[in-house]
N, C-alpha and C positions, 0 to 999 in steps of 0.2 A: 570507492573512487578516490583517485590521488589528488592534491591539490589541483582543484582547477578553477581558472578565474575564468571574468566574461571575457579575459583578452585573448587567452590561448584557446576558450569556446568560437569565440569570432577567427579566428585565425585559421581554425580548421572548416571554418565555413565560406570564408571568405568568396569562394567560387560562387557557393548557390547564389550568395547574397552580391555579388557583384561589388563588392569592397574589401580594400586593406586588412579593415579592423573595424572592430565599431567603437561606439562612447565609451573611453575607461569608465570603471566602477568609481561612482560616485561623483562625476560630472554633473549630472542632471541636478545636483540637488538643491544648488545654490537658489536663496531667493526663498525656500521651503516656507521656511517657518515666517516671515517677514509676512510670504503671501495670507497664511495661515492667522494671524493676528490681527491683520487690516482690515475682518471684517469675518462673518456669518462663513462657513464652509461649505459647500456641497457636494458628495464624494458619490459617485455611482458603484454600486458592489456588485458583480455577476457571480451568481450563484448556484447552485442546484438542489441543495441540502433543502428538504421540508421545513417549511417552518423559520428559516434566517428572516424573514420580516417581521417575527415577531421579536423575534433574538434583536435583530439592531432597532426596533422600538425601544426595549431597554435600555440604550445607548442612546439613543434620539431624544428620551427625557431625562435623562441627566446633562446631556453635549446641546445646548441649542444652540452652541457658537459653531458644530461642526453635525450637520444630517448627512446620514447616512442612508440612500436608497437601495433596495435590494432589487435587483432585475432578475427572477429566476429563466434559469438557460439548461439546456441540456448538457450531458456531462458526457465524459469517454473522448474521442476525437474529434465529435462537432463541435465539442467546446474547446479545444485546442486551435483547432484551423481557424474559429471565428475568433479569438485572440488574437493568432499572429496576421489575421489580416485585415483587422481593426488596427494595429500595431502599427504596419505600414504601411497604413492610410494616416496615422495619427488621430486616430479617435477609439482609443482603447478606454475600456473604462477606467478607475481609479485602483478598486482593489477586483483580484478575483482568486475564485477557490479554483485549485489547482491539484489533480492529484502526484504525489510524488514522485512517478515517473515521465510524467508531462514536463518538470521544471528544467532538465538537462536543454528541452526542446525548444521552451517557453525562451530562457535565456540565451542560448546561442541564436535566436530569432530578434534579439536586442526589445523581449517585451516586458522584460519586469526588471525592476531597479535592485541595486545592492542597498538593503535598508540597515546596513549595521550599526551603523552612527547612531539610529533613533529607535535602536532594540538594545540597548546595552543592558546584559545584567538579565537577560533574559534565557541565556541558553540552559542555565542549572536547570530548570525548571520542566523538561524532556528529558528521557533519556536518551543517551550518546547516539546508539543505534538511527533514533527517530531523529534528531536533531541534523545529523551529518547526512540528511537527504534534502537538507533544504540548503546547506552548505555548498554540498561535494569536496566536505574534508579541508575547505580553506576559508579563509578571514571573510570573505563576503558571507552575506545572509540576501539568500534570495526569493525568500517563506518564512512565514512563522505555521509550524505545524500544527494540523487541528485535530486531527481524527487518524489513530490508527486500527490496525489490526492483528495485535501478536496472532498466530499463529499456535494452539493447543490439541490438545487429542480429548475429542468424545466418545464415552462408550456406556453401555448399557450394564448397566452395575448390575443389578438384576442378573443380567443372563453370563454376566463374568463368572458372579457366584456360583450360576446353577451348573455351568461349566468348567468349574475349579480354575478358572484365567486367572492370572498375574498383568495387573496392570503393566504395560512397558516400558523401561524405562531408558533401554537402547534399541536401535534401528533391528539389533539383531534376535533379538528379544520380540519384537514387533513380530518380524517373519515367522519364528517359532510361533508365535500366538497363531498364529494367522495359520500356520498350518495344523494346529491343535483343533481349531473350532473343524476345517476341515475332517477332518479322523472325527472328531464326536457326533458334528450334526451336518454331514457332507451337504447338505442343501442350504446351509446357510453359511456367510462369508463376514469375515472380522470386518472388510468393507471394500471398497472399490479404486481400481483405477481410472478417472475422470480425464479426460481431455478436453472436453468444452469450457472450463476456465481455466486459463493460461496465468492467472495470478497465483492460486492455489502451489501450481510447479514451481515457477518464480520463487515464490518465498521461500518453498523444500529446498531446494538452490540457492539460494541466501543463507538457510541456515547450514547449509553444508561450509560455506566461506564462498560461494561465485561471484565473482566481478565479471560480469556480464558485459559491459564495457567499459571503458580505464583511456586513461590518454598515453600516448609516447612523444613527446613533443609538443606536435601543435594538430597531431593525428588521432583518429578516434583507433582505437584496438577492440576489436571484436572477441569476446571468449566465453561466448555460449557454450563452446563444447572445451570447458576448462574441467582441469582435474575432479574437481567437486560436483559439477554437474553431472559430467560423466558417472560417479558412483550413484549417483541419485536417481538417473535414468537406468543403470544396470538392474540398481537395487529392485525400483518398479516393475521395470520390464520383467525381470526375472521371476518374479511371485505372480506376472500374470500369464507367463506362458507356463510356469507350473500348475493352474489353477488356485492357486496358495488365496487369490484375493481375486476379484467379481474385475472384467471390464468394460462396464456400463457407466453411460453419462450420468453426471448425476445433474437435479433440477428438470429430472423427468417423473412421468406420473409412476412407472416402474419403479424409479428411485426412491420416492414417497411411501410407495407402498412396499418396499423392503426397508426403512427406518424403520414405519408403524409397524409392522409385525415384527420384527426380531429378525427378519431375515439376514438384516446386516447389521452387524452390532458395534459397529464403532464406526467415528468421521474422522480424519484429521482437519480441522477445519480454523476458523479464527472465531476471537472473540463476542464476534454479533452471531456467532451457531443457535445462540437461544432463540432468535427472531425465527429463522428459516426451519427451527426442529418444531417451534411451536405450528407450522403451517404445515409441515410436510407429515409431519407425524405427532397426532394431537393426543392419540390414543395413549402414548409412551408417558406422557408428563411424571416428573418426580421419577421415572424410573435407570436417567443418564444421570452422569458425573463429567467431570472434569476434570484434565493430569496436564502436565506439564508435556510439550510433545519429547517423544522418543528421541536418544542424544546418540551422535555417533560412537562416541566413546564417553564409556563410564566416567562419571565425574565433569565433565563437560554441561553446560550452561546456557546454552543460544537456542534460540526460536525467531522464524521468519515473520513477514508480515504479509497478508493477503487484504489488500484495501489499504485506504487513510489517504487524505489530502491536506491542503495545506492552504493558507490565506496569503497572494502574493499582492505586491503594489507594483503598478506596471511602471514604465518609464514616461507613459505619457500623462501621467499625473501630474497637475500644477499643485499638490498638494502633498507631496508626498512625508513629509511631515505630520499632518494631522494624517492621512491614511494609516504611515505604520502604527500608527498611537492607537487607532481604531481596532489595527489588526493586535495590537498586545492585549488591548481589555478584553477582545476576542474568546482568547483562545487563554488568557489566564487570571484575567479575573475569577475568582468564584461563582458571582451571580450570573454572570456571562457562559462559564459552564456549565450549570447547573440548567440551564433556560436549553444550550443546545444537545443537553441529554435529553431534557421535556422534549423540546420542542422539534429536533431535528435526529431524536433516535442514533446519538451519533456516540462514539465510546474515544472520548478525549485524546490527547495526545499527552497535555498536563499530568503529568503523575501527580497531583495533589488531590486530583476531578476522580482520579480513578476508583477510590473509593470512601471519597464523600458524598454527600447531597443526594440525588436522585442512585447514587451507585451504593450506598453504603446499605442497602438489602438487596439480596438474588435474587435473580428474575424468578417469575412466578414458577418457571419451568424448571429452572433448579431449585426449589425450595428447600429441596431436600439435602443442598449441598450451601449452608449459607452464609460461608467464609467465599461462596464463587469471587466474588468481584478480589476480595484481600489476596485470591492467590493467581488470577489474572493480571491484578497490578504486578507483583512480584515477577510473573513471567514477563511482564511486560518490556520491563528492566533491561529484561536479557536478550533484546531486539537486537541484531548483527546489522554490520551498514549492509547498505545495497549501493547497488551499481548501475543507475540507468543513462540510458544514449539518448540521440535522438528521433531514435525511429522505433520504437517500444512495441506500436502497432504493427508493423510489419512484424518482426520479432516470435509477438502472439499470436499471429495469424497463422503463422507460417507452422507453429507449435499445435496449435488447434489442428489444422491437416495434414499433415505430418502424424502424428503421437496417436491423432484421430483411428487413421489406420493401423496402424504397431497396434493401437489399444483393441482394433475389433480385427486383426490378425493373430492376435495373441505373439508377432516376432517381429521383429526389424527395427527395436529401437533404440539402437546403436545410428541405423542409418540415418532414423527420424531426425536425432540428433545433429548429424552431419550436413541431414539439408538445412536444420534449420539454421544452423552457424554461416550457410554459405547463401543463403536467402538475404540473411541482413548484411551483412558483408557486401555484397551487390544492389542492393539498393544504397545502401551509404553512398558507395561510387557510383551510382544511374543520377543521386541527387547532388552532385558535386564535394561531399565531402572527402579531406585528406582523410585514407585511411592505412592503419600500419601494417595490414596482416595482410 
């Protein structure tokens, strides 16, 4: 995403929101810290992540000048909506977790403040990728990031051997694999094309290079169906109306029981895959690995993200000073990390988190692999930005129904593609936003 501030985000909202423009970046702040020292703090946090109340207990006995409550709330778009319309009531809370594609939305709704002032010296500390979604590529910070999810390829080491497979290490490479297990064991598939989660594609599209949406002005641009997504939906489509690869949902009870037998021998999936392999298929343990996902071209280095959020401070904060200070111990202190690996199962944004403290041995379920986490960090690294708007949900929705059918047609996902580009593109304009395309 190209530079964009909250004034060319307000600008291009101006219709919905019935305003010129809203508060420059960094209006609100004056008085911060003044209010902050006059006296005991108390910062409300909405949450969703397991476990943050024990996380800001750690925080709560060392800060007794500044407590920190944790309100847990539901996450995805109810936690959005109840944001922005806390927001324009003016009784938002102080901080909240935000996922990275919520913040285009959160901000152009004037709900969370530019904290750069009172984050300095913090960006090193993320990689570029992760960083420059809490940005959008310019001088404000409008998150500090908490939790991602590179994006890797799982496969069953095991049955690679017994099948003389080559781990992949290009997209093209991939499809050969894919048609290889076919020819040896026609009833089993290297793995699946999923359409019931729409972040999984997302990120395959990220790591292709997509900017999903970008500004022209003071207009949003729509380019769902940009160059690189298009190869990404060809590439799918194409290995599923070959039968090259399975087009079943995955997160079904079918699905489970082709992990646990063999039937499907590899995920492309992200970082937290050991949680969901250890449930779905218990049988397998110690018998998967971990690779870097498949590159379009050799010698090329990028992987997407599926998940990760981020810790914002809203604008309605009379604190916003002691909040962003709360959100930096957050997300990079040590003990603060180390507490929301225990405590809230979450796999940092911190690249220093990534493999020390609770990270520095592999999950029980890759024991067998127990450099996992040292080379997870390393992909981590190599996170590409992304590009989110304001209508994300519609977006995925529209991807989910859409892709849904292509996926259990086994053709038309060229078209899927085409509605879905023209899906968002018309709600942008239904909700009064400028739009360029």
């Amino acid at each position: 995403m190209p530079h964009i501030t909250r004034r060319s985000l307000a600008a291009a909202t101006a219709v919905l929101l019935g305003a010129t423009a809203l508060t420059a970046c960094g209006s609100s702040d004056s008085g911060d810290k003044a209010g902050a020292e006059s006296g005991p703090v108390s910062l409300t946090y909405w949450a969703w992540a397991p476990g943050m109340d024990k996380v800001a207990a750690l925080w709560n006995a060392k800060h007794p000048d500044i407590k920190v409550t944790v309100q847990k709330q539901a996450s995805g778009d109810d936690l959005v909506t109840k944001i922005i319309t806390a927001a324009k009531a003016h009784k938002a809370p102080d901080l909240v977790q935000a996922e990275y594609q919520a913040l285009p939305t959160l901000v152009s709704n004037d709900a969370l403040a530019d904290i750069a002032p009172e984050v300095q010296g913090v960006k090193d500390k993320f990689a570029p990728g992760i960083w420059q979604q809490t940005t959008f590529g310019g001088e404000a910070v409008y998150a500090l990031p908490q939790d991602s999810g590179p994006l890797m390829f799982f496969y069953r080491e095991d049955l690679f051997k017994q099948y003389g497979l080559t781990v992949p290490t290009t997209w093209d490479e991939f499809a050969e694999t894919a048609r290889a297990v076919k020819k040896k064991a026609p009833k089993k598939s290297l793995t699946t094309f999923s359409a019931n989660d729409s972040g999984l594609f997302a990120g395959l599209s990220q790591q292709a290079g997509a900017k999903w949406w970008t500004f022209e002005g003071d207009a949003w641009k729509v380019g769902i169906d940009d160059a690189a997504t298009k190869k990404v939906t060809d590439f799918w489509g194409g290995l599923v109306a070959e039968g090259a690869v399975d087009n079943q949902p995955m997160y079904t009870p079918a699905w489970n029981k082709a992990l646990n037998t063999g039937e499907q021998l590899a995920w492309v999936s992200a970082v937290w895959a050991p949680g969901t392999l250890t449930t779905a298929a218990p049988d397998t343990k110690g018998k998967w690995a971990m690779a870097p996902l498949p590159q379009w071209n050799k010698g090329e280095n990028a992987t997407g993200s599926w998940g990760g959020s981020s810790t914002a401070v809203t604008t309605d904060s009379k604190h916003k000073a002691a909040a962003a200070q709360f959100a930096t111990w957050l997300n990079t202190d040590p003990e603060a990390l180390a507490a929301l690996v225990k405590e809230s199962g979450i796999y940092p944004a911190a690249t220093a988190a990534q493999t020390s403290g609770a990270l520095a041995k592999a999950p029980d379920y890759f024991a067998n692999q127990p450099d996992f986490y040292t080379r997870a960090a390393e992909i981590a690294k190599t996170t590409a930005p992304a590009a989110w708007g304001p209508n994300v949900n519609v977006a995925y929705t529209s991807f989910k129904d859409q892709f849904g059918k292509a996926a259990k047609a086994k053709t038309g996902f060229p078209e899927a593609l085409t509605t879905m580009q023209g899906a968002t593109v018309a709600d942008l304009k239904k909700q009064g936003f400028e739009v360029a395309n």
